[in-house]
C-alpha positions as a printed Julia matrix, in Angstrom:
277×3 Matrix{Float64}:
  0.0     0.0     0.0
  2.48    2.55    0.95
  4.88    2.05   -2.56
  1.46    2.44   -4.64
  1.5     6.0    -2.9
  5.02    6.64   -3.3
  4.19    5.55   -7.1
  1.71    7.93   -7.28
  3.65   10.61   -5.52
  6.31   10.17   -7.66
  3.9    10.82  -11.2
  2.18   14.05   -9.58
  5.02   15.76   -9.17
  5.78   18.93  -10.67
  7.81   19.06  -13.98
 10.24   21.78  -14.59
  9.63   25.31  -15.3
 10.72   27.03  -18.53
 12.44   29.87  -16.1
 13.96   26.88  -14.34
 15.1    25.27  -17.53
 16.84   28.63  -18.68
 18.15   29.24  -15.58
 20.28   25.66  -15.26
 21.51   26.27  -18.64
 23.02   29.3   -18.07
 24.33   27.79  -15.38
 25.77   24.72  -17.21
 27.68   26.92  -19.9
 29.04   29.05  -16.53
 27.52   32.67  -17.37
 26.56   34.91  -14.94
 23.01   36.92  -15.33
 24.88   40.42  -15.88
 26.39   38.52  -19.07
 23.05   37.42  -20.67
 21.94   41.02  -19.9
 24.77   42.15  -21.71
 24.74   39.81  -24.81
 20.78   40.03  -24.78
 19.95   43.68  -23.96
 17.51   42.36  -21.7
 17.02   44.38  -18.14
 18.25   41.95  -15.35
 14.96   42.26  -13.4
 13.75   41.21  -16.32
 16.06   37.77  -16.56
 15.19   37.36  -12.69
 11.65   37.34  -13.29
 11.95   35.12  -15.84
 14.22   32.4   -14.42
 11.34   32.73  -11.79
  8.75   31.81  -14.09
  7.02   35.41  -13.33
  5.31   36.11  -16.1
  2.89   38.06  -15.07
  5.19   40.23  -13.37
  6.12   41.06  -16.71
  5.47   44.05  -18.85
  2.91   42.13  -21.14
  2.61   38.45  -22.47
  4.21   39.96  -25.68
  7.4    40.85  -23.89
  7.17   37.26  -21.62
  7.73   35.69  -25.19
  9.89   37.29  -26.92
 12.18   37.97  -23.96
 12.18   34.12  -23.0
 12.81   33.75  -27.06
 15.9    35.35  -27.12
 17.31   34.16  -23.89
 16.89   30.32  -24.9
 18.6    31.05  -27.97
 21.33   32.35  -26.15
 21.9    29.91  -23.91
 21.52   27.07  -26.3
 17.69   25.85  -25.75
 15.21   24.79  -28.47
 13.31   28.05  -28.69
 10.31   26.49  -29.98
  9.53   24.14  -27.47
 10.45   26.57  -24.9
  8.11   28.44  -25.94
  5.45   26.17  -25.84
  6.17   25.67  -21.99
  6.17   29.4   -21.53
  2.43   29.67  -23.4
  1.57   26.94  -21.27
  2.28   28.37  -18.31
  1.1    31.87  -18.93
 -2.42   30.14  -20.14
 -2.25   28.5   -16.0
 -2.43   31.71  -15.06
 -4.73   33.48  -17.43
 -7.29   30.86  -18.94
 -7.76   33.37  -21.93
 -4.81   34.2   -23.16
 -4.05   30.84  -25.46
 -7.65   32.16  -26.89
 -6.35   35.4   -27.58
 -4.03   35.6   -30.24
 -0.7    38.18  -29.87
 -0.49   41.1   -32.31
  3.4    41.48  -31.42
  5.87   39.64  -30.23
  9.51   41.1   -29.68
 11.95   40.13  -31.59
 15.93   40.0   -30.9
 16.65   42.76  -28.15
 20.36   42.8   -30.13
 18.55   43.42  -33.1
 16.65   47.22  -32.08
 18.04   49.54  -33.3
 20.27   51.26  -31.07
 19.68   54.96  -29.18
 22.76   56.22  -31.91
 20.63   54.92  -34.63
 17.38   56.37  -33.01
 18.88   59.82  -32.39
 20.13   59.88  -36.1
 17.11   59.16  -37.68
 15.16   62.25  -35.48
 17.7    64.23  -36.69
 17.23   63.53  -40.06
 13.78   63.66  -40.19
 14.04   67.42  -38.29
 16.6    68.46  -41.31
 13.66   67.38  -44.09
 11.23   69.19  -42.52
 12.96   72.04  -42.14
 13.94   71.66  -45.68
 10.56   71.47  -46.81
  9.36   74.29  -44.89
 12.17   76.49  -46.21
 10.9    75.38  -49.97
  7.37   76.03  -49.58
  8.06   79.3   -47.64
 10.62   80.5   -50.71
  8.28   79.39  -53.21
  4.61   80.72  -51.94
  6.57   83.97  -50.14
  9.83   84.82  -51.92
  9.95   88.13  -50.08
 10.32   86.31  -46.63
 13.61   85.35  -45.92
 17.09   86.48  -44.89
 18.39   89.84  -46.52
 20.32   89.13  -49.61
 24.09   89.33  -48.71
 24.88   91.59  -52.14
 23.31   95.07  -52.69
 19.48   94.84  -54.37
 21.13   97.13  -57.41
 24.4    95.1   -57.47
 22.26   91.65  -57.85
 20.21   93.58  -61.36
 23.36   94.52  -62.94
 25.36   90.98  -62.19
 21.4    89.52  -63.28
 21.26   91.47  -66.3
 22.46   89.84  -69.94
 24.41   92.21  -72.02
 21.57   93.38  -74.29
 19.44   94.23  -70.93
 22.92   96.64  -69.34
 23.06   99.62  -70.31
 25.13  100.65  -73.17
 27.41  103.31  -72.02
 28.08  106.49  -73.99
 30.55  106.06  -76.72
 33.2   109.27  -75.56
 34.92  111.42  -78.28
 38.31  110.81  -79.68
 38.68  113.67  -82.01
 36.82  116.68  -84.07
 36.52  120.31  -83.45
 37.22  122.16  -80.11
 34.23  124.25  -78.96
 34.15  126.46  -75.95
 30.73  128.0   -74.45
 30.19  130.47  -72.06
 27.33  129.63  -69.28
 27.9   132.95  -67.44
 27.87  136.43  -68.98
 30.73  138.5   -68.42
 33.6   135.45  -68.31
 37.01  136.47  -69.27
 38.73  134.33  -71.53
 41.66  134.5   -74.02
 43.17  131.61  -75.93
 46.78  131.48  -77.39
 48.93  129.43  -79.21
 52.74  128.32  -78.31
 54.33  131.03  -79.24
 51.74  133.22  -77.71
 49.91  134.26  -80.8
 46.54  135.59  -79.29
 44.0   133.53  -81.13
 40.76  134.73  -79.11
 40.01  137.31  -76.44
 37.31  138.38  -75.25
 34.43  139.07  -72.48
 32.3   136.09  -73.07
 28.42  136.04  -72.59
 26.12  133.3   -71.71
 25.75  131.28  -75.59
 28.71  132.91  -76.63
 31.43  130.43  -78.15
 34.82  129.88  -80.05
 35.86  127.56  -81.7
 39.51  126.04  -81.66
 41.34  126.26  -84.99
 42.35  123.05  -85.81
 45.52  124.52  -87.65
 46.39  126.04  -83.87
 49.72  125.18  -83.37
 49.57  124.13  -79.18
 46.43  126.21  -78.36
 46.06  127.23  -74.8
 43.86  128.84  -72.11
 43.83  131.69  -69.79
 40.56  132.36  -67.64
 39.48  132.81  -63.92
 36.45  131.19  -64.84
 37.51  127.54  -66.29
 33.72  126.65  -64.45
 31.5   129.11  -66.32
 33.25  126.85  -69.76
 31.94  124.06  -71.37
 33.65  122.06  -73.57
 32.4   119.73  -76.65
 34.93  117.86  -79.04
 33.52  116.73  -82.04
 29.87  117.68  -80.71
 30.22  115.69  -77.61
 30.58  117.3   -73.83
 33.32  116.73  -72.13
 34.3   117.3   -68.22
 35.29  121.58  -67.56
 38.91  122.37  -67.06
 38.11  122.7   -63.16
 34.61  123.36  -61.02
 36.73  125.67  -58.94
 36.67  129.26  -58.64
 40.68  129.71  -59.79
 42.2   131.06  -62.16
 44.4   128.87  -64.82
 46.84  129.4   -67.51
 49.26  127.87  -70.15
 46.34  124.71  -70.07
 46.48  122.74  -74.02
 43.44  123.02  -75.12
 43.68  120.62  -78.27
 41.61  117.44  -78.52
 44.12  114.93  -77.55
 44.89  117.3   -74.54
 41.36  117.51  -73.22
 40.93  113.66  -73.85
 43.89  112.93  -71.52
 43.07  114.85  -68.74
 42.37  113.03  -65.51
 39.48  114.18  -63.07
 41.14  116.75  -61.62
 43.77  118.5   -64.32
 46.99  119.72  -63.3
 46.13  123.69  -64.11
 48.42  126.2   -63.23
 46.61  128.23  -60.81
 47.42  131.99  -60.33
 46.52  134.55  -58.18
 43.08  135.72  -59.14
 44.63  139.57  -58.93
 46.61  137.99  -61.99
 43.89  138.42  -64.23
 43.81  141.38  -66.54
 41.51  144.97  -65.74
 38.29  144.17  -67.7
C-alpha cells in the first residue's frame, strides 16, 4: 500500500519550469546573469523574473515571449519548445490568453536599433522638414527670408544679360574744339605756343569759339575755367576745373582735353593775376 503512494507521488510531481530550464543552462555553460543582460539587452529584473517563471510580473505576455525567445537562444535551448512551456504556463495563469491571439511579439533585443541609430534618424527627419518648410516658404513667399548678402542694385546689374545693361556712352576721340560760355561777363583768351593771341574776349552766356584746328599748341587763360563748357567733335566733355581759380598755359587741343584726368593739373594763379576788364 504505501509504494502504490510513493508511485503515485512520484507521477504528480511537478515538472520543470521554462524559467527553471533557462536558468540551469546558463548555469551549465558558466555565465553569470549580468552577461546574458549584456549579450541580450535584456534588463536583469527582467532575466530574474523570468528564471522565476514570473510572467505576469512582466510588462505584457508579448514581452514574456519574446524575452524568454531570445534568452533560450542564447543559452543554447530549443526556442520552440520553450516556448510552448512558456504559453503553457502563462495560459495557467490566465485561462484566456491561449484564446487570444498576440499582435506582437519582440523580436531580438540585439537586433533594435540602437539609441545612436534612433537619435540619427530624429535628426534627419528634423533636417527634411525644415527643408521642406524652407521650400514652400521661398516658393509661396519669396519676399520672406534672410536679406540678400549683395546690394538689391548690385544683384540687377550681375542679373542682367548684355543686351538688358546699359550701353554706355561712346566718348569722343577727335573733331573740333568748342568752348561755351554759361555765365555772362567770363574772361577768356586763348593762345597758341608762341603766344599768338588767337581769341580774347568778355564772353556772354551762348557765346562760343571755336579752336582752330591749324592752332599750333592752343592754350587757355581764364578765372572762370567753371562758367566753360567744352564739346569735341559735338560731344561734352568734363570743364577744365569746377573751382573758382584762375588757370593758364592749359592745351586746349583734342588729344589734350581727352587725356586729362578728373582733376587737371592747371596752373593756378593769383586771381589779382587776371587782366583789368
Amino acid at each position: 500500500m504505501e509504494e502504490e503512494i510513493d508511485t503515485v507521488e512520484e507521477n504528480t510531481a511537478p515538472a520543470q519550469r521554462a524559467g527553471d530550464r533557462l536558468r540551469e543552462a546558463r548555469e551549465a555553460k558558466g555565465l553569470e546573469l549580468e552577461q546574458i543582460a549584456a549579450e541580450t539587452r535584456i534588463n536583469k529584473d527582467h532575466l530574474h523574473k523570468i528564471e522565476a517563471s514570473n510572467w505576469s510580473a512582466l510588462p505584457s505576455r508579448t514581452y514574456a515571449i519574446g524575452f524568454t525567445r531570445t534568452y533560450a537562444r542564447t543559452v543554447g535551448l530549443d526556442e520552440n519548445e520553450i516556448l510552448d512551456q512558456v504559453r503553457a504556463e502563462l495560459a495557467e495563469g490566465d485561462p484566456e490568453a491561449v484564446e487570444r491571439p498576440a499582435k506582437f511579439e519582440p523580436g531580438d533585443p540585439a537586433r533594435v536599433p540602437g539609441r545612436g541609430l534612433a537619435w540619427f534618424a530624429v535628426l534627419a527627419a528634423i533636417l527634411l522638414l525644415g527643408g521642406v518648410y524652407a521650400f514652400y516658404s521661398s516658393y509661396f513667399a519669396p519676399g520672406i527670408g534672410p536679406a540678400p548678402l549683395q546690394d538689391p542694385e548690385e544683384q540687377v546689374a550681375e542679373n542682367e544679360t548684355p543686351q538688358q545693361a546699359a550701353t554706355p556712352a561712346p566718348q569722343p576721340t577727335g573733331g573740333p574744339v568748342v568752348f561755351t560760355s554759361e555765365m555772362d561777363g567770363t574772361w577768356v583768351k586763348f593762345y597758341d605756343a608762341n603766344g599768338t593771341r588767337l581769341y580774347e574776349a568778355q564772353m556772354n552766356t551762348g557765346d562760343s569759339f571755336t579752336i582752330p584746328e591749324d592752332a599750333d599748341g592752343p592754350q587757355i587763360w581764364t578765372g572762370r575755367p567753371y562758367a566753360l563748357a567744352i564739346t569735341i567733335g559735338g560731344r561734352e566733355v568734363p570743364k577744365l576745373t569746377e573751382e573758382d581759380t584762375v588757370i593758364r598755359d592749359v592745351p586746349v587741343t583734342a588729344e589734350a582735353l581727352l587725356a586729362r584726368d578728373e582733376a587737371p593739373a592747371a596752373e593756378a594763379t593769383p586771381a589779382a593775376a587776371q587782366p583789368a576788364t
